[in-house]
Gaussian input, Z-matrix of N, CA and C with variables (Angstrom, degrees):
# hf/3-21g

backbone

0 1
 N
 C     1     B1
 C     2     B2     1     A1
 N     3     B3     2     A2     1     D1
 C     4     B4     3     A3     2     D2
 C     5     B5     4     A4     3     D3
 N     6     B6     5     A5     4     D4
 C     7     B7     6     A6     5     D5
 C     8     B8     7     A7     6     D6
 N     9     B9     8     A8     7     D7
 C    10    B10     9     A9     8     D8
 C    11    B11    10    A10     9     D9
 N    12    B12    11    A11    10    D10
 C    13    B13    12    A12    11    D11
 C    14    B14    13    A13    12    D12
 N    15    B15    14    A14    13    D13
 C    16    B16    15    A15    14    D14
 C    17    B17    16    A16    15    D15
 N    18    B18    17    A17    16    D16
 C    19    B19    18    A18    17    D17
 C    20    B20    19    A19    18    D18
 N    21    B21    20    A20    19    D19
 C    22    B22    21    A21    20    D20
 C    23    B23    22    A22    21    D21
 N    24    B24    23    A23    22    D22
 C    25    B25    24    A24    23    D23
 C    26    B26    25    A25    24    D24
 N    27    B27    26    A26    25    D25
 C    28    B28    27    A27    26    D26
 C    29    B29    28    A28    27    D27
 N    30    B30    29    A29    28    D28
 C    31    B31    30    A30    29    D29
 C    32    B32    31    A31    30    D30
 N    33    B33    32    A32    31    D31
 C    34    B34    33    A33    32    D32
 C    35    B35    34    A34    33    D33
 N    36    B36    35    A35    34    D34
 C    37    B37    36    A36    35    D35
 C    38    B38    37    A37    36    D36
 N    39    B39    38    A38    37    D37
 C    40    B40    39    A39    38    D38
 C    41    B41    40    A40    39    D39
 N    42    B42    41    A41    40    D40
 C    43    B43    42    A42    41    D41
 C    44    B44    43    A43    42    D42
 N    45    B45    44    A44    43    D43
 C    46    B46    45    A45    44    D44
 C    47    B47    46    A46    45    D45
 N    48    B48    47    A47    46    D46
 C    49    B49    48    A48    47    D47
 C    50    B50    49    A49    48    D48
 N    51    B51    50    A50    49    D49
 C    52    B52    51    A51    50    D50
 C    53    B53    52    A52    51    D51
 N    54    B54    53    A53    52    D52
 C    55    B55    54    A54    53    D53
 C    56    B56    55    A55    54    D54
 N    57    B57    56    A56    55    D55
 C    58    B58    57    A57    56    D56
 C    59    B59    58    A58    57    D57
 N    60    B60    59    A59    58    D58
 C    61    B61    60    A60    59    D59
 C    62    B62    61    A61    60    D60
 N    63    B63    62    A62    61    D61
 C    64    B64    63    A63    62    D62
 C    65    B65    64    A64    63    D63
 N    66    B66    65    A65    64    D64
 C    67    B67    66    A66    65    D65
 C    68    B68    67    A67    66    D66
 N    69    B69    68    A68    67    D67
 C    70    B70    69    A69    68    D68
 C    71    B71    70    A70    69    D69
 N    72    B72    71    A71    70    D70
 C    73    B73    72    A72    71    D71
 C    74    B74    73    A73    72    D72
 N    75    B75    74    A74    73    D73
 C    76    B76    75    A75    74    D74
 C    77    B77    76    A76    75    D75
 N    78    B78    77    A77    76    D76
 C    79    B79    78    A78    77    D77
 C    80    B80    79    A79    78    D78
 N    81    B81    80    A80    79    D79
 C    82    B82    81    A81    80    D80
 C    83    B83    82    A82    81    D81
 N    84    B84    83    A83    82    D82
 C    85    B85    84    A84    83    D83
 C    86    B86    85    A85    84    D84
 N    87    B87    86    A86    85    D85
 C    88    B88    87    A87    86    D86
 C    89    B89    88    A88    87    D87
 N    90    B90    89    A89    88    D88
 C    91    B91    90    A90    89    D89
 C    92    B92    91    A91    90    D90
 N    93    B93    92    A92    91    D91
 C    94    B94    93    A93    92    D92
 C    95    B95    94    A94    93    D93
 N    96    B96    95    A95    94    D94
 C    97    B97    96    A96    95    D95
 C    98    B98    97    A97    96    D96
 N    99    B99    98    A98    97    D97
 C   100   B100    99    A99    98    D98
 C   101   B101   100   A100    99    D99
 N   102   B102   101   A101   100   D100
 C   103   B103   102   A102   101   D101
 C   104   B104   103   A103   102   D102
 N   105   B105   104   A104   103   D103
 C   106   B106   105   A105   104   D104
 C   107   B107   106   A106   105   D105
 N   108   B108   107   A107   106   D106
 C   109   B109   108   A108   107   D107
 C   110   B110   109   A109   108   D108
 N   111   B111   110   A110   109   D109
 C   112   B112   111   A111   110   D110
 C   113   B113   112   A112   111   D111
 N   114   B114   113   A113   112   D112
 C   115   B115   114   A114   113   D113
 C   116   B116   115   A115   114   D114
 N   117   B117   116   A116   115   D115
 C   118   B118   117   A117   116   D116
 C   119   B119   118   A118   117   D117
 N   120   B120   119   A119   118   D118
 C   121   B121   120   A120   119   D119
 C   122   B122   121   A121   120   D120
 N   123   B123   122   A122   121   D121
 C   124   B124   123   A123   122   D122
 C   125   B125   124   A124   123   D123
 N   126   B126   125   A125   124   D124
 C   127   B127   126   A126   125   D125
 C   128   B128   127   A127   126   D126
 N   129   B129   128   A128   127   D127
 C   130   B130   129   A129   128   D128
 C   131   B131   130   A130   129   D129
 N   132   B132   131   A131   130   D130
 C   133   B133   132   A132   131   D131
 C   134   B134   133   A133   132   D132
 N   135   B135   134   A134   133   D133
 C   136   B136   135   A135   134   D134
 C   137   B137   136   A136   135   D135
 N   138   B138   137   A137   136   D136
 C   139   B139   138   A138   137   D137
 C   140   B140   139   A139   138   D138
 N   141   B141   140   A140   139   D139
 C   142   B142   141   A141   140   D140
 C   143   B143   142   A142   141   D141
 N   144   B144   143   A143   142   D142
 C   145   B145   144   A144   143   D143
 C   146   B146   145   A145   144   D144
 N   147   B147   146   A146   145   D145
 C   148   B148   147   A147   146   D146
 C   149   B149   148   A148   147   D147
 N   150   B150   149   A149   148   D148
 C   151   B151   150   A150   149   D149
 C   152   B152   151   A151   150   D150
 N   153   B153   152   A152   151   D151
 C   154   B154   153   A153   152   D152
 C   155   B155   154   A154   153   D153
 N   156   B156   155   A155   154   D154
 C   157   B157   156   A156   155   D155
 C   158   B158   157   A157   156   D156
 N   159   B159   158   A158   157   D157
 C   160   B160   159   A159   158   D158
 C   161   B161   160   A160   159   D159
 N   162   B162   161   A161   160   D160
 C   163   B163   162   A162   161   D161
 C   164   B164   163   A163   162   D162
 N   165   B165   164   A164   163   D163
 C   166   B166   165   A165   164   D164
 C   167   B167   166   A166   165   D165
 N   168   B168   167   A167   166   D166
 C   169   B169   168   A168   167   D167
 C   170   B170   169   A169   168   D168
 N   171   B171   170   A170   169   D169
 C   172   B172   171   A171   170   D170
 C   173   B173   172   A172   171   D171
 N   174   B174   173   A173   172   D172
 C   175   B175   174   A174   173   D173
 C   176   B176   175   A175   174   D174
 N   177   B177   176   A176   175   D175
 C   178   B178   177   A177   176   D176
 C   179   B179   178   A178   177   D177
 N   180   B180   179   A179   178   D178
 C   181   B181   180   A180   179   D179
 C   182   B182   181   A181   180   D180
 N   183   B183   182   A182   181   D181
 C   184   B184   183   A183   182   D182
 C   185   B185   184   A184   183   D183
 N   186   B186   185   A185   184   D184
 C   187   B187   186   A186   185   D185
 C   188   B188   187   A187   186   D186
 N   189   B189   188   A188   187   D187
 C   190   B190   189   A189   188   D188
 C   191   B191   190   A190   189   D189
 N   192   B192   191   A191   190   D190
 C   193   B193   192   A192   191   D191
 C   194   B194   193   A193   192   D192
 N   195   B195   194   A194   193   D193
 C   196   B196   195   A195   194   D194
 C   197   B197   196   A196   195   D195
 N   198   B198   197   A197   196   D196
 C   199   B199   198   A198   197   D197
 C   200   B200   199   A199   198   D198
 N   201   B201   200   A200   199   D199
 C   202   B202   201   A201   200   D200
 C   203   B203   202   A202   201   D201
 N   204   B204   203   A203   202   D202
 C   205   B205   204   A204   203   D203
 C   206   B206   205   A205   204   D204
 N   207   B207   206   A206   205   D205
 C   208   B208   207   A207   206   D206
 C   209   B209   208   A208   207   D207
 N   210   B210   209   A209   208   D208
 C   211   B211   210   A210   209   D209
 C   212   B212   211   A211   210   D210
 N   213   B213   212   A212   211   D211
 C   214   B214   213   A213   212   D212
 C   215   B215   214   A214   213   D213
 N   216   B216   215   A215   214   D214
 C   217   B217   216   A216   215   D215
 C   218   B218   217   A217   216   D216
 N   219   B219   218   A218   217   D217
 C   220   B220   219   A219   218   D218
 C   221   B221   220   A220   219   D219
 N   222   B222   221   A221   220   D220
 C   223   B223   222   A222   221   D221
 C   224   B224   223   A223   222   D222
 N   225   B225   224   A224   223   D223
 C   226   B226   225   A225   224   D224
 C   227   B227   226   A226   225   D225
 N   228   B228   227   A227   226   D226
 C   229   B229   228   A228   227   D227
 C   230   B230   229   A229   228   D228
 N   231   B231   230   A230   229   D229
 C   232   B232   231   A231   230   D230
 C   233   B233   232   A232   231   D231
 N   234   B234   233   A233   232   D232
 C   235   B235   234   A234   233   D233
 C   236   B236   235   A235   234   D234
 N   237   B237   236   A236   235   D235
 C   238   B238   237   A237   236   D236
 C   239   B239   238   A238   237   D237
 N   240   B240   239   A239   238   D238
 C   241   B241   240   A240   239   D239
 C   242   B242   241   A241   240   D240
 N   243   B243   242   A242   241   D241
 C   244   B244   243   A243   242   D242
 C   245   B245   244   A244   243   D243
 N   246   B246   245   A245   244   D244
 C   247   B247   246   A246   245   D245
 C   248   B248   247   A247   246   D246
 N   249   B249   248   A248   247   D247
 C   250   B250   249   A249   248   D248
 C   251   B251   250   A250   249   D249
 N   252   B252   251   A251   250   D250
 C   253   B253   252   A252   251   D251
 C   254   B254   253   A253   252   D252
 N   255   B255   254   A254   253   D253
 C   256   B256   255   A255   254   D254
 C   257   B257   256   A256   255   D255
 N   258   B258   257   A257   256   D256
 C   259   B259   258   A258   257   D257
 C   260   B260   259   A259   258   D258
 N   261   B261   260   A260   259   D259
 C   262   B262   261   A261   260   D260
 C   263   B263   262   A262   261   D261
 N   264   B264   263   A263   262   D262
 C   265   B265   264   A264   263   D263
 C   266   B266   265   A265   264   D264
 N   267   B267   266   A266   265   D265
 C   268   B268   267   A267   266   D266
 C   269   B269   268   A268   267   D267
 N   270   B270   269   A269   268   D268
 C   271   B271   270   A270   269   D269
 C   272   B272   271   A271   270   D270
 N   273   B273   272   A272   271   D271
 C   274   B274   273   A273   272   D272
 C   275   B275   274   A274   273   D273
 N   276   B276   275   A275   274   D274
 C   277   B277   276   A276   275   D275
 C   278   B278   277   A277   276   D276
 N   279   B279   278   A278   277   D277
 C   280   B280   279   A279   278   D278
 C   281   B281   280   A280   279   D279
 N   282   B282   281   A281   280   D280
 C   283   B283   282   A282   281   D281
 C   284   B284   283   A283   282   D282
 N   285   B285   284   A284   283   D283
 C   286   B286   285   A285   284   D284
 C   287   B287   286   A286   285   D285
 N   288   B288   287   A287   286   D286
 C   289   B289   288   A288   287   D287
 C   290   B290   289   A289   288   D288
 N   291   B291   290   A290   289   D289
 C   292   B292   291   A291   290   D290
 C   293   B293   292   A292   291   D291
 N   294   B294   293   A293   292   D292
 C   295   B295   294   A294   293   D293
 C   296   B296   295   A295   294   D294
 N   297   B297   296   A296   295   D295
 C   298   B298   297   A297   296   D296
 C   299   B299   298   A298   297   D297
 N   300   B300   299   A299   298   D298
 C   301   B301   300   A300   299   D299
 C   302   B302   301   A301   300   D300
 N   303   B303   302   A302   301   D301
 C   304   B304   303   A303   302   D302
 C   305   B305   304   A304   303   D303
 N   306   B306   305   A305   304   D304
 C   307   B307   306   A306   305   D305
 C   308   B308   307   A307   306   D306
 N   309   B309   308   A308   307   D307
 C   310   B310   309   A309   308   D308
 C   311   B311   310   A310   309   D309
 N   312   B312   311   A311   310   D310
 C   313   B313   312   A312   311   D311
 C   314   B314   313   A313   312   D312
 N   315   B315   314   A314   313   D313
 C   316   B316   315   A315   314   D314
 C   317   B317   316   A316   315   D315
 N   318   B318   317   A317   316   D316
 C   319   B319   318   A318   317   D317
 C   320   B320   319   A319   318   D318
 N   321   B321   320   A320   319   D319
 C   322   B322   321   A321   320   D320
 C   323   B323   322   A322   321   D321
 N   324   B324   323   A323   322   D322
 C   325   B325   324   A324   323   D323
 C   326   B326   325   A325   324   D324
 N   327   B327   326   A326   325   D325
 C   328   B328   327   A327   326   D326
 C   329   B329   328   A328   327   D327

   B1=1.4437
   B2=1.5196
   B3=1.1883
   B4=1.9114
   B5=1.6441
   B6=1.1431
   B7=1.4292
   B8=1.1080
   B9=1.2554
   B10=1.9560
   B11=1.1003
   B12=1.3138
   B13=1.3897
   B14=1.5531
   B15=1.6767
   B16=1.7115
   B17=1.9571
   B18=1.3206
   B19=1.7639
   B20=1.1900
   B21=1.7336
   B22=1.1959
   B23=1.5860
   B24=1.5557
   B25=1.4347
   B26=1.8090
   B27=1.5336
   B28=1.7166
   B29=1.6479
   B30=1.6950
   B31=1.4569
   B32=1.6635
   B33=1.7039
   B34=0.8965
   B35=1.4640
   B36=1.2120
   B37=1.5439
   B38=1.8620
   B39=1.3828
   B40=1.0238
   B41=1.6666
   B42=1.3268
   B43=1.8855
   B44=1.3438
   B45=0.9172
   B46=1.8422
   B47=1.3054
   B48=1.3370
   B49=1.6782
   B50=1.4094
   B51=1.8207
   B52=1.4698
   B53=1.7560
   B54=0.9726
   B55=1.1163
   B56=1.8671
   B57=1.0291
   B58=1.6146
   B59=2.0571
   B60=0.9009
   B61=1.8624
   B62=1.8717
   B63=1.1851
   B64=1.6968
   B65=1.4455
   B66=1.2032
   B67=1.9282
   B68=1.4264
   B69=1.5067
   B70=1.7709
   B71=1.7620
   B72=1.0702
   B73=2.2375
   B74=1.3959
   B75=1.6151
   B76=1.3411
   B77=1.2833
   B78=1.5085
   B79=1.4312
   B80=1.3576
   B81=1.4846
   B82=1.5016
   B83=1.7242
   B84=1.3411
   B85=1.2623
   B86=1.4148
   B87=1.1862
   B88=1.7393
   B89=1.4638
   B90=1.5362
   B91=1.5486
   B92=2.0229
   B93=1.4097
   B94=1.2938
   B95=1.5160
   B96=1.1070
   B97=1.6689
   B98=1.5958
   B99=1.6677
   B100=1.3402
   B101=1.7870
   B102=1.3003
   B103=1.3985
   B104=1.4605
   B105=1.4569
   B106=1.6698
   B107=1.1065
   B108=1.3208
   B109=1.4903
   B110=1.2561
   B111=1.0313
   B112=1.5376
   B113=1.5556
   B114=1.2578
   B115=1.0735
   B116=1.4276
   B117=1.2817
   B118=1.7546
   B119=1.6735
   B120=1.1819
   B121=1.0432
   B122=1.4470
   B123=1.5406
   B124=1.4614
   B125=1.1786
   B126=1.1298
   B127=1.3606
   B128=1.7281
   B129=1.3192
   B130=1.5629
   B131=1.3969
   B132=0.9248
   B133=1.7792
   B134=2.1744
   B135=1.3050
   B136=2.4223
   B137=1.5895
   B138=1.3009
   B139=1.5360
   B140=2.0302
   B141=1.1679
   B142=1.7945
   B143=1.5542
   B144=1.0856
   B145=1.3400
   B146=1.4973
   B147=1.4323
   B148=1.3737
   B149=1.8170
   B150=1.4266
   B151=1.6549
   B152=2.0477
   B153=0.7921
   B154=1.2780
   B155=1.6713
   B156=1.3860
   B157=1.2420
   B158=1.7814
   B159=1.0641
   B160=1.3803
   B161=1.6509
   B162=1.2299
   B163=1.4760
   B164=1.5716
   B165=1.3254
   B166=1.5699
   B167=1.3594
   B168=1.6518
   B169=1.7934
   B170=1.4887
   B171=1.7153
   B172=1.4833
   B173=1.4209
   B174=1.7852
   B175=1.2262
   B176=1.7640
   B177=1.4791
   B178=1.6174
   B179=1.6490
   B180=1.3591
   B181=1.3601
   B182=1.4388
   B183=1.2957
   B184=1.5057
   B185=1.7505
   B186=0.8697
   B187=1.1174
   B188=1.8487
   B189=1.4213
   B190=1.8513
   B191=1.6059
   B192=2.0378
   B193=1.6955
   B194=1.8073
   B195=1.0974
   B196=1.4582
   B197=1.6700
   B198=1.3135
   B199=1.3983
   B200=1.2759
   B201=1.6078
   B202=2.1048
   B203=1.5566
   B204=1.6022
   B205=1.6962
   B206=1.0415
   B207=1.6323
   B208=1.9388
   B209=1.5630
   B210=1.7637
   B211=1.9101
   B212=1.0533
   B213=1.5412
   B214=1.4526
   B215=1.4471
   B216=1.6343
   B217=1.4509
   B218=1.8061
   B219=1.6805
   B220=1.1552
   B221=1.3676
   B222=1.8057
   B223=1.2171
   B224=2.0431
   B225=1.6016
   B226=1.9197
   B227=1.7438
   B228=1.1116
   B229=1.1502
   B230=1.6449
   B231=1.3177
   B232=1.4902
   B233=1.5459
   B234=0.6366
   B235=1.6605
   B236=1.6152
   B237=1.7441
   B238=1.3859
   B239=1.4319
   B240=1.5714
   B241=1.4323
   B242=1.7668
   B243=1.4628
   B244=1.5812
   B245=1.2513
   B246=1.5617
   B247=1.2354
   B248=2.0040
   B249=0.7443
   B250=1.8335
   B251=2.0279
   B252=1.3519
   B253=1.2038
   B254=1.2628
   B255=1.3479
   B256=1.7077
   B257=1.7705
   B258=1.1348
   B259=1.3519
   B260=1.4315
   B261=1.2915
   B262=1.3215
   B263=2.1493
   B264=1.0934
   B265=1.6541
   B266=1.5174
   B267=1.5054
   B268=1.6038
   B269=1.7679
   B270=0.8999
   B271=1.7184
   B272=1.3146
   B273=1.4847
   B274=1.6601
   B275=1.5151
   B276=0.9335
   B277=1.9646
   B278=1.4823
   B279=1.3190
   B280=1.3996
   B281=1.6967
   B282=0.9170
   B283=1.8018
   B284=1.6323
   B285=1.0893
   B286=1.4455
   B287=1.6320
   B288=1.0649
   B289=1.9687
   B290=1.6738
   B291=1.3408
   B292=1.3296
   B293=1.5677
   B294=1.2051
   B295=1.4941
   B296=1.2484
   B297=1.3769
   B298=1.2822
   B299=1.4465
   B300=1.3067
   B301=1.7512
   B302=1.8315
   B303=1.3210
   B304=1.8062
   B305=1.8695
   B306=1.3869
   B307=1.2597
   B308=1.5528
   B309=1.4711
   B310=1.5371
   B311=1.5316
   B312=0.8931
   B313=1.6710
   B314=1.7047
   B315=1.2186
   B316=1.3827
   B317=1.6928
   B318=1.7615
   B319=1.4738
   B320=1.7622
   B321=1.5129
   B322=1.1004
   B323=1.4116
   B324=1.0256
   B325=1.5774
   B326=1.6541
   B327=1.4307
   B328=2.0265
   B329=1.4723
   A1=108.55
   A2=108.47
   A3=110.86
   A4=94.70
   A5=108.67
   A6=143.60
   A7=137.24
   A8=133.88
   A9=126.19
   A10=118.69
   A11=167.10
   A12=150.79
   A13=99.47
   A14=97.23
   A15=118.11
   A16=92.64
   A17=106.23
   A18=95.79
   A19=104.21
   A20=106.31
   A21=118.87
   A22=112.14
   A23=107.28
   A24=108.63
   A25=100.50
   A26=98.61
   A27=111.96
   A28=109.66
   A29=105.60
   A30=82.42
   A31=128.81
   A32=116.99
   A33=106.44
   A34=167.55
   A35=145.83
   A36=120.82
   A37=108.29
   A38=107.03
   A39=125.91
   A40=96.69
   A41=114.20
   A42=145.28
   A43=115.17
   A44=119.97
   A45=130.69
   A46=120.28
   A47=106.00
   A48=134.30
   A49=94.05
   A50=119.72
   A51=110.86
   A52=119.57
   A53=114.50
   A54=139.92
   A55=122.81
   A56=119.78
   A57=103.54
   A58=90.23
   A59=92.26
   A60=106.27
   A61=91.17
   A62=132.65
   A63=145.76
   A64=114.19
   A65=96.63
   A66=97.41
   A67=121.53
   A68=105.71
   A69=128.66
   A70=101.35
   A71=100.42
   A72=91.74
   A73=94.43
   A74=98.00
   A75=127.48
   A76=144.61
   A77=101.90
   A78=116.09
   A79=108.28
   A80=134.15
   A81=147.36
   A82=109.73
   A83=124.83
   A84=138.56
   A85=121.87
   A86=143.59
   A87=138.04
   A88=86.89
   A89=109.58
   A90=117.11
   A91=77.57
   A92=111.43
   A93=78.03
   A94=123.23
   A95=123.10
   A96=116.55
   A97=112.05
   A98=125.84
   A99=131.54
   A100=104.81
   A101=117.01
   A102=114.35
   A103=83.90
   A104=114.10
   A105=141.33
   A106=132.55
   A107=144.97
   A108=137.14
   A109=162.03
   A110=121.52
   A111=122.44
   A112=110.59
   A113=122.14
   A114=124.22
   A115=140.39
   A116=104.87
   A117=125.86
   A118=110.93
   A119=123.80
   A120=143.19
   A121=114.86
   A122=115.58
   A123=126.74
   A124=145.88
   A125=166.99
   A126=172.89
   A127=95.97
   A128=99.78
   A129=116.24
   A130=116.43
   A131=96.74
   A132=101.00
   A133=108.62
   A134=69.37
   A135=77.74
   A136=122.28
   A137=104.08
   A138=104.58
   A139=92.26
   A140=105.70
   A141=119.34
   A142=86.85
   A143=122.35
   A144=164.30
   A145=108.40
   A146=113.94
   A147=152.84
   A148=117.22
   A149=98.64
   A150=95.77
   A151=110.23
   A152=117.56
   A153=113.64
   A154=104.99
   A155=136.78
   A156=149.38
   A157=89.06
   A158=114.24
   A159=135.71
   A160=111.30
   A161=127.60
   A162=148.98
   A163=121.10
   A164=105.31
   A165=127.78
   A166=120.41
   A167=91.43
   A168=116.00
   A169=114.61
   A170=115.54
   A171=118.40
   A172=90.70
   A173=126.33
   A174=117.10
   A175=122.84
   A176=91.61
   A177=101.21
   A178=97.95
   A179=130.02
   A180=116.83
   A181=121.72
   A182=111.76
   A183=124.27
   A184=105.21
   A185=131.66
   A186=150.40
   A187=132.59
   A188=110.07
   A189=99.94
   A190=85.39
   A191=77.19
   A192=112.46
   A193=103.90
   A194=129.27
   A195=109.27
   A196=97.30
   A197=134.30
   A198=120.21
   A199=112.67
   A200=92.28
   A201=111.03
   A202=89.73
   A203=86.53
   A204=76.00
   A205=115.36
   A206=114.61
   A207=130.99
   A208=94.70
   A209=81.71
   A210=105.73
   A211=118.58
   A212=136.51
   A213=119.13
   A214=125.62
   A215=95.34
   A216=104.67
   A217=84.16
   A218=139.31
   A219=128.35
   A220=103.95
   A221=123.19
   A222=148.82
   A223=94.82
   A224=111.35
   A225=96.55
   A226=92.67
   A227=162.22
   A228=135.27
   A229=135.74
   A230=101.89
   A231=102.50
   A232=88.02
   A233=117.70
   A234=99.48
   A235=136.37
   A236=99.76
   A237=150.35
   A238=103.75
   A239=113.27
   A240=116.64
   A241=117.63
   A242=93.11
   A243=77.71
   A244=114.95
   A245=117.45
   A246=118.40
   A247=97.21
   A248=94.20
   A249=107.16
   A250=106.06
   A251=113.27
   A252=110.37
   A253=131.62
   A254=115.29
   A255=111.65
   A256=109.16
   A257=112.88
   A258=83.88
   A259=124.68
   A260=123.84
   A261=135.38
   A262=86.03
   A263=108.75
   A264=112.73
   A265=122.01
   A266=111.02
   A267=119.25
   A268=107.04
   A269=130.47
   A270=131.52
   A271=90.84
   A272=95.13
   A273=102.95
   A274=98.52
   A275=116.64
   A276=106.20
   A277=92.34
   A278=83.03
   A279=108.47
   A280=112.81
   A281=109.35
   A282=105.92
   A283=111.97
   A284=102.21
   A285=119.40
   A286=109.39
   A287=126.66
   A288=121.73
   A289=92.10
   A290=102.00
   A291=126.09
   A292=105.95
   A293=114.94
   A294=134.07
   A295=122.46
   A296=154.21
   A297=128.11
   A298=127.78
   A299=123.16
   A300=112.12
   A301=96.45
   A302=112.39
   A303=108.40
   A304=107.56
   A305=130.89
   A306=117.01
   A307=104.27
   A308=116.81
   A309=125.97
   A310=110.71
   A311=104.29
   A312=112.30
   A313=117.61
   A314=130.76
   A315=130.68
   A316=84.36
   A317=102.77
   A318=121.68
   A319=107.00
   A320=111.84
   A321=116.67
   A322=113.27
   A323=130.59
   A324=154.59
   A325=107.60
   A326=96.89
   A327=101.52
   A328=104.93
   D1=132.04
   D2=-174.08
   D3=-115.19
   D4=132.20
   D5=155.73
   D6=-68.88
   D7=107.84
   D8=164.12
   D9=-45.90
   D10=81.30
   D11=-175.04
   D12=-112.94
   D13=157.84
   D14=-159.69
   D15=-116.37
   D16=117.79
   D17=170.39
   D18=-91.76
   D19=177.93
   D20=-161.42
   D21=-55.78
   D22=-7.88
   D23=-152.34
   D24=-110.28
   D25=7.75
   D26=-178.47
   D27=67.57
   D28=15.33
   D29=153.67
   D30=-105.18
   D31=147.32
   D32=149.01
   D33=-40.30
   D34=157.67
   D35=-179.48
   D36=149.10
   D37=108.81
   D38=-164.69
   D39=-64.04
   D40=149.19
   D41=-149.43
   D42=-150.64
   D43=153.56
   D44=141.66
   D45=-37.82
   D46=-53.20
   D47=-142.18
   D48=-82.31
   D49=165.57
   D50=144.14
   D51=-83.25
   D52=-176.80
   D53=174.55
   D54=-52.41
   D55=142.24
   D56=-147.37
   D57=-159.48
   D58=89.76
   D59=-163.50
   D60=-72.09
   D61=134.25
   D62=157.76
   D63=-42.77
   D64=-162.80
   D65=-174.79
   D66=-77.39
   D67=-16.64
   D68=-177.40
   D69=-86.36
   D70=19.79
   D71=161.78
   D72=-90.36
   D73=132.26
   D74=150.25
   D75=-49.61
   D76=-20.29
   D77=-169.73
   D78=-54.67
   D79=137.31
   D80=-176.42
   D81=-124.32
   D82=140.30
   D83=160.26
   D84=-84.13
   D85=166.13
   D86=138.44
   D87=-110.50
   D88=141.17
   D89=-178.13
   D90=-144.50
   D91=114.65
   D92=166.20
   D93=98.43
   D94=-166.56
   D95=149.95
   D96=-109.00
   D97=26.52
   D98=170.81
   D99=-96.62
   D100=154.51
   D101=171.99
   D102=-126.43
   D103=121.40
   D104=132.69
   D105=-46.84
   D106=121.12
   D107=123.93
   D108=-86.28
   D109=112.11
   D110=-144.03
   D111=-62.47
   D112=119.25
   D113=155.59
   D114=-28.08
   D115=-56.36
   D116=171.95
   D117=-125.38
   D118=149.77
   D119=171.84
   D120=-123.93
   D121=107.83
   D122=157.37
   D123=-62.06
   D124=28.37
   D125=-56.25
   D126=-144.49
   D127=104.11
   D128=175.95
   D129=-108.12
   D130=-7.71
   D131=-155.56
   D132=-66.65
   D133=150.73
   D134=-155.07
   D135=86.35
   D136=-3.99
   D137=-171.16
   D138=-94.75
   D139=169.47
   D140=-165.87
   D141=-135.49
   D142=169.52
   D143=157.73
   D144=-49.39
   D145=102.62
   D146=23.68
   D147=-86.02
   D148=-29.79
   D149=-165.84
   D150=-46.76
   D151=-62.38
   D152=-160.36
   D153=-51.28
   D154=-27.85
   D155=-152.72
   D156=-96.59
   D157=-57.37
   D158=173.15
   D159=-35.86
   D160=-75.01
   D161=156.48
   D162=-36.04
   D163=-32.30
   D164=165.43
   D165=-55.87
   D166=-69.80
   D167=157.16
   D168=-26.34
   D169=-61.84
   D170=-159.82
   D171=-75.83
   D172=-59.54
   D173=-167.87
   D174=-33.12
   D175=-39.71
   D176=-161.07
   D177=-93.31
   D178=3.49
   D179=153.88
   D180=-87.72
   D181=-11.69
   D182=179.69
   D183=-96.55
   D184=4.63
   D185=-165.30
   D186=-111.18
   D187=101.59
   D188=-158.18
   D189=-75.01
   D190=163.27
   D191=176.25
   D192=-38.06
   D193=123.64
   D194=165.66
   D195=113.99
   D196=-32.22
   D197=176.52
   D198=-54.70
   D199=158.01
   D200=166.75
   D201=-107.73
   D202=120.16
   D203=133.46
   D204=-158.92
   D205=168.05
   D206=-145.96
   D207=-127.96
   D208=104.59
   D209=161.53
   D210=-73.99
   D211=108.82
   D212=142.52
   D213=-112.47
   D214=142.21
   D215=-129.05
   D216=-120.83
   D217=-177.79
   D218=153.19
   D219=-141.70
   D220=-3.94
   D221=-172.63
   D222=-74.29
   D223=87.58
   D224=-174.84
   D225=-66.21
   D226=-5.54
   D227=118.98
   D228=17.17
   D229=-56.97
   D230=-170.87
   D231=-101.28
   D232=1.23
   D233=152.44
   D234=-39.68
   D235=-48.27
   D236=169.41
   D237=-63.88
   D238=-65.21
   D239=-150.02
   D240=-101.13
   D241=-8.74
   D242=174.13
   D243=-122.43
   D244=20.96
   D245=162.61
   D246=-93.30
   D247=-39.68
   D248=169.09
   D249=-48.58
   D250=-54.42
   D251=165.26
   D252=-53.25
   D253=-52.45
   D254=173.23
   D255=-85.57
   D256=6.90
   D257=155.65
   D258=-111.14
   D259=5.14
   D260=-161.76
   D261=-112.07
   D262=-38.20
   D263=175.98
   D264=-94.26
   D265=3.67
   D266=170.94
   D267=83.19
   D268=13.46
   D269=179.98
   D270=-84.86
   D271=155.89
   D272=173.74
   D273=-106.43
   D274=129.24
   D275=161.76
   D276=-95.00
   D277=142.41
   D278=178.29
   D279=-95.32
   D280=-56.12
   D281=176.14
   D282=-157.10
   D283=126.12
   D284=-174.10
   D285=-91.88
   D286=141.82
   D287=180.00
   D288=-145.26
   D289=171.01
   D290=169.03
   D291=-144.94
   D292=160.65
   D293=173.54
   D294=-144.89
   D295=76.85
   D296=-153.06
   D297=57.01
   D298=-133.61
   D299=177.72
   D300=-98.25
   D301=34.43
   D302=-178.19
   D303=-106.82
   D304=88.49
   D305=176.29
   D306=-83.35
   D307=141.00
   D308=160.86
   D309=-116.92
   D310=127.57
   D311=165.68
   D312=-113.35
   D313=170.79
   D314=-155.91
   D315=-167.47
   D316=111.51
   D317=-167.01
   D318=-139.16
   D319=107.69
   D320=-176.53
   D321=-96.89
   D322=104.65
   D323=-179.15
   D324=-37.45
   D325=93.58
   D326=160.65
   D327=-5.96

């Protein structure tokens, strides 16, 4: 399955990968009585077990101390595994949701 994805630099250009939004995503959390915004946005959705955990990995090595960033995932897998990831790798997730087959998580970078 090939993908549209946007780089950091807003260009287009069809990939493997999903879609992987720059430092200008909008996406926001409530954690709390603070509202967050995610830095990066992941777009997993159709990918299975390993990919989405995998993509997580790269995001969050490209990624300074202190980023958000917002998984959506459709793999219920990472339900399991990426709260399992940041705690075994020091990330805090911040808030995990579901919707139907749509998981989002909100993961602030050690």
């Amino acid at each position: 399955m090939t993908h549209t994805s946007t780089t950091e630099h807003g260009n287009s250009h069809p990939e493997s990968l999903p879609a992987l939004d720059g430092p200008d995503t909008n996406e926001a959390v409530v954690t709390g009585n603070a509202l967050l915004t995610a830095s990066r946005q992941l777009d997993t959705c159709g990918l299975r077990c390993p990919e989405p955990l995998m993509m997580l990995h790269q995001v969050i090595r490209k990624s300074a101390s202190g980023d958000i960033i917002h998984v959506v995932a459709t793999d219920p897998s990472t339900q399991r595994d990426i709260p399992k990831f940041c705690l075994h790798l020091g990330h805090e997730l911040l808030k995990q949701t579901s919707s139907g087959t749509q998981f989002d998580y909100w993961i602030r970078k050690a």
